[in-house]
Every structure is written in C-alpha cells, then in structure tokens.
N, C-alpha and C positions, 0 to 999 in steps of 0.2 A: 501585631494586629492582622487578623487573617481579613483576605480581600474575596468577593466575589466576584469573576467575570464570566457577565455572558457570550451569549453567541456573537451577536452585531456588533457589541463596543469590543470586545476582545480583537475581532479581526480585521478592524480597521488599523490596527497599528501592525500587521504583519505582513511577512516575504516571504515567498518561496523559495531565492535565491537561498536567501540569510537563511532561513528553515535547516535547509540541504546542508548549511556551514556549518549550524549548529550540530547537528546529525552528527555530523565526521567529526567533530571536535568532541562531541559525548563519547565518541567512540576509543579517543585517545585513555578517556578516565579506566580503571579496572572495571572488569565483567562483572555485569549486573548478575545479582540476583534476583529469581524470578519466583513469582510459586501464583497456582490459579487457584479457585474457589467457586465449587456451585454449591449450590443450594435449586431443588426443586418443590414448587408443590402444580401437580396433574401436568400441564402445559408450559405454564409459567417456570421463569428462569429467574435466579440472580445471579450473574456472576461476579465475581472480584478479582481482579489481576492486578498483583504487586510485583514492586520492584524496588531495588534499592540499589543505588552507585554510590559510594564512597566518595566522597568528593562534590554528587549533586544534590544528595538528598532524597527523600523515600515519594512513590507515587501509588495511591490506591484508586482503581479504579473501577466504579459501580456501574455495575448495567443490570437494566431490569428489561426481560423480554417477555411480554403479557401481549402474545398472538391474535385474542380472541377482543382485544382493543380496537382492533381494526372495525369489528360489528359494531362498535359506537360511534365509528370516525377520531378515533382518539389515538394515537402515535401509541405503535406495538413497543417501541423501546426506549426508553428513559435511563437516567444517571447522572453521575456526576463523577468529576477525579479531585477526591481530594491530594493536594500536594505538601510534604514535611518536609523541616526542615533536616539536617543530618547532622548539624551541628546539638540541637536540644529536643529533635525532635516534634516542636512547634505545629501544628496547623499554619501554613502559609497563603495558601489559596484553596478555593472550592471554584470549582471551573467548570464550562459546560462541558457534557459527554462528548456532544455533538461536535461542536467546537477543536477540541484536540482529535475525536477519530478522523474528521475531514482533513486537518493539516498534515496528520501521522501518515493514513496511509498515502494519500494521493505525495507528502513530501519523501515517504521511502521509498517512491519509484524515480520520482527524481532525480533523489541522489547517484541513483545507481547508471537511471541517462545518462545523468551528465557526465558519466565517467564512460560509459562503455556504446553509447550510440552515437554512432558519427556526425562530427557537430555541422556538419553541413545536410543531417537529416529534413524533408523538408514537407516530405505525407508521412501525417501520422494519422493512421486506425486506433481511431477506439472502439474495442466490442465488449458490447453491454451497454442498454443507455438508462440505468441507475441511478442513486445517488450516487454512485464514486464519480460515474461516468466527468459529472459536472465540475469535480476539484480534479480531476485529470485535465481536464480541458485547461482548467485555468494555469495550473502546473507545467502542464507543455508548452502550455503559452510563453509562459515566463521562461523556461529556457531555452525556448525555438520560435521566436517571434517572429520569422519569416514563413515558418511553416502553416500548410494549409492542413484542415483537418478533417474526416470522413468517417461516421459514426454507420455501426452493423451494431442491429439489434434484430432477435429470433422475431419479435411480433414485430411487424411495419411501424406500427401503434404508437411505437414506446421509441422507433428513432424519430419520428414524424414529431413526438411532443418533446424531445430534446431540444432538434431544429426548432420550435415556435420559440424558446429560451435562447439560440442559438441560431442565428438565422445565417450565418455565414459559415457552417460546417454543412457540409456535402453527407447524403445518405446515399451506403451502399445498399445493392440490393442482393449483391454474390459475394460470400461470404470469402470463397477460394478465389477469385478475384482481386476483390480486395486487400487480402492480406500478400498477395504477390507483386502489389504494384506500391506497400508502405514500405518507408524507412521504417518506421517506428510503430509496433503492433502493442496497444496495452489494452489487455484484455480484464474486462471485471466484470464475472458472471458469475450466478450458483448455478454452475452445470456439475451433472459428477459424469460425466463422459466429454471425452477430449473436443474439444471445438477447430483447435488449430491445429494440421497436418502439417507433419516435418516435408511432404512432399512437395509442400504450397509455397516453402520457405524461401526465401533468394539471396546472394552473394551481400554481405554489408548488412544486414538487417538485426534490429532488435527487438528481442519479445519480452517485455513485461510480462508477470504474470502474476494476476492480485487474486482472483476471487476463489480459489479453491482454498479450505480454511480446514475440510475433515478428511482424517482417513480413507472416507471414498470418494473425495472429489479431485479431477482430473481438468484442466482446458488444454494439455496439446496429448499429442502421442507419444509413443515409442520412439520414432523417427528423428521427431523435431528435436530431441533432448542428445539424440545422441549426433543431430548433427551442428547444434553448436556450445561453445562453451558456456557453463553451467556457475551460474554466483548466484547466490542468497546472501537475506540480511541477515537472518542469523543461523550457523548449525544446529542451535540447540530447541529450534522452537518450529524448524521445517522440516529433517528431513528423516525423523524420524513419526510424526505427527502427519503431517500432510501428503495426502496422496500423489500428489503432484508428482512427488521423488518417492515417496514410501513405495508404492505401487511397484514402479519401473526396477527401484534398488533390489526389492523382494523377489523378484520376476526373473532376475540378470540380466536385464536391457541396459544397465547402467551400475557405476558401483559407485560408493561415497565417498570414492577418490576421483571421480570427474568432477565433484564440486570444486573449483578454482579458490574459491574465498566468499569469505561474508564479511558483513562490514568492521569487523574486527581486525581485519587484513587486509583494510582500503587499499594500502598499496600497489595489491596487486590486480584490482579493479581497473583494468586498460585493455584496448585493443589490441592483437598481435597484426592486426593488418585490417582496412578498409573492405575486403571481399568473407572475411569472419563472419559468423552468425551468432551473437551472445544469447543467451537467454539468462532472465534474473525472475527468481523465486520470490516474491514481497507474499510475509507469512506473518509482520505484525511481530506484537510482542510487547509486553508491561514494560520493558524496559525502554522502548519507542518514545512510549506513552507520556515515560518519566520522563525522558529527554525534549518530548515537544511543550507540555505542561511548562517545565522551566523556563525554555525560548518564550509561549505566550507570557507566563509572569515576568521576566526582564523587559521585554517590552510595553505591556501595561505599565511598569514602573517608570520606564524614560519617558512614555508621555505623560507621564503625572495621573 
C-alpha cells in the first residue's frame, strides 16, 4: 500500500540528530547510482533526480520550476519524491518535495558539523536568510544548543524578517566581521562571486558551504579553500559540476587531491587539531534524497 506524507504530519515525527545517523549509515550501503533529467518548455523546468542503493531501495525525485508563478502569488516550485521499493520495485511512498529538500539539505550540513566543528563551537553565522536559512537554524540548534546564532543577509530586509520568526538571533551588519568572530559560518546564498574571504577566516573555524549549486557559482575565494581542509558529500556530484571547486581546480588554486573525503569515507571526517580551518562542500544529490525519503517513511511508520 503506498502512503502519502505531507509536509506538517511528516515532520512531527522527525530528528536531526537521528537524520545525521541515518546519513552515515546510508553511507555504509554500496554507491548509489545517480542520473538527473530535464525537461524544458520557454522558462519552466522539470526536473527528475534518481537514485538507487542496493540495499535501500530507488528514489525519484520531481520538481517543477514555473518562475512566472510568482506574478500570481503561487509557489515557483512544486513536486513530489516518489520512493520504491528494491526488493519488487513497489511504489512505497509519495512525499512532499518540500519536506525531504528541507531535511536533506540543512541535515547534510550537519552531518559533516558534527564531525569536523569543534564541539564546543558556540557563534554560529548564517549567511543568507532564505528558506534554508530557517532548517539551518533548527539543525544547529539541535547539535549546539548552547550556541548563540547571528544571521548576515545582503538586503537588511530579509535578515530583519528572519529575526520577526526568530527573535533570539542576533543580525550582523559587517559581513567581514561577522565571519571573524563565528565558530561556525554556514553559508546559503545564490551568489556566483565569492562572499567569504580566506582572509576573514580564523584558527578553529568551520565553513559550510550550501548555496552554490552551478558551474559559475562561488561563496568563498581562493584563499579560504586553500587555507583549510577540504570535505564534500559527495566527489561525484561536486567537484566537477560546482563551481565552488570546479572553478579553483581549473585555475590551479587547488587540485582534487586536497579534497580529504566525502561521506563515503566518514572516517576520515575529523579534526587534526582545534586551531584547523575545515571547510565542507554540501552539493546535494538524488542519492541524499534517497536516503532522507527512507529515514521520513520509517519513522511515519513507528508512529503508526
């Protein structure tokens, strides 16, 4: 019997922590396979990103991006993920889009925290005050619940309406500043030029980095990359796709043996000392998708 879960009733039975476990324990199964799919007509988009793990079953995921939706007040991007099974290949669940993008991405930054920022981290910057902005908050929360948090956004506008949702995060107004006095800087912007300087950067510090998704988009520099170490979630879907590293690889500011690991090689996802500067690539991926889709359907299923 295939199940439908929404947005609201789906994520009242979830964690961030448990998310993060699940994560690394998908990670244990063989490498997904991945393949993406557009479809255009003028503006509008569909895309579909599959994935399949042996072991957990297939994940399709639908997004429809209709731009000009916004002139009617009607939400630019729609979908759904349908989830199979791998045993007969079954329909299992149809789940919301929104629902697994919010846990996927803001929980693949976490994973990689929890492993490589110092866990007595206690300011954390988030730049960009977005939708991600708002499952990063919650995300950091849940693994740094002592820490205080301090949003930078380019318009005043858009950190000023985070804070009215948010009333106990702090708004930067200096962007270099800011990112000199956090433990923990995660960044989620469509910028395609670098936001964060490797010059800004300080001893112990970790830099997320979500929102750069195309070949020309960048949020740090030269500098920042090559002044600390380098993890992504996946090799196969960042670093030759996303500018972030494409850019700098191509350039020789960097080569694709400073990448340390991606989550296929958790274990070597640690700090070599407390004054290191990490930086981690979150670049997404149908196989994510697969993995968080599963975590929400187990857990719908234990609360009945």
């Amino acid at each position: 019997m295939t199940v439908m879960i929404p947005f609201a009733e789906g994520e009242r039975h979830l964690d961030w922590l448990g998310l993060t476990d699940a994560l690394a324990a998908g990670h244990d199964l063989p490498p997904a396979e991945v393949a993406d799919v557009f479809l255009y007509e003028g503006d509008n988009t569909l895309l579909n990103r599959s994935a399949w793990i042996p072991g957990m079953g297939l994940a399709v995921k639908c997004a429809t991006i209709f731009p000009g939706n916004r002139a009617q007040n009607e939400p630019a991007i729609g979908g759904a993920v349908n989830l199979f099974s791998g045993q007969n290949g079954a329909l299992e669940a149809i789940i919301d889009f929104h629902l697994v993008t919010k846990w996927k991405t803001a929980g693949d930054s976490l994973l990689a925290a929890r492993r490589l920022a110092r866990p007595d981290s206690r300011n954390i910057l988030i730049v960009g005050a977005g939708t991600v902005a708002h499952s990063l908050l919650d995300a950091y929360q849940a693994a740094f619940p002592q820490a205080q948090f301090t949003i930078w956004n380019r318009s005043p506008g858009g950190a000023e309406a985070f804070q009215t949702t948010h009333p106990h995060v702090a708004i930067a107004a200096d962007l270099q500043k800011a990112v000199s006095q956090a433990d923990i800087v995660t960044c989620a912007t469509m910028s395609t030029d670098p936001l964060i300087m490797g010059a800004w950067l300080q001893p112990g510090q970790h830099i997320d980095l979500i929102g750069a998704y195309r070949p020309d988009m960048r949020e740090t520099d030269d500098d920042a990359l090559r002044r600390g170490r380098i993890f992504v979630d996946s090799r196969e879907t960042t670093i030759n796709h996303i500018g972030e590293l494409k850019i700098p690889i191509s350039a020789g500011a960097i080569a694709e043996t400073d990448i340390v690991a991606d989550f296929y090689t958790l274990d070597r996802f640690a700090r070599q000392s407390d004054t290191e500067i990490t930086i981690f690539k979150n670049g997404g991926g149908a196989h994510l998708d697969l993995m968080t889709s599963r975590y929400i359907l187990s857990h719908w299923q234990q609360e009945g």
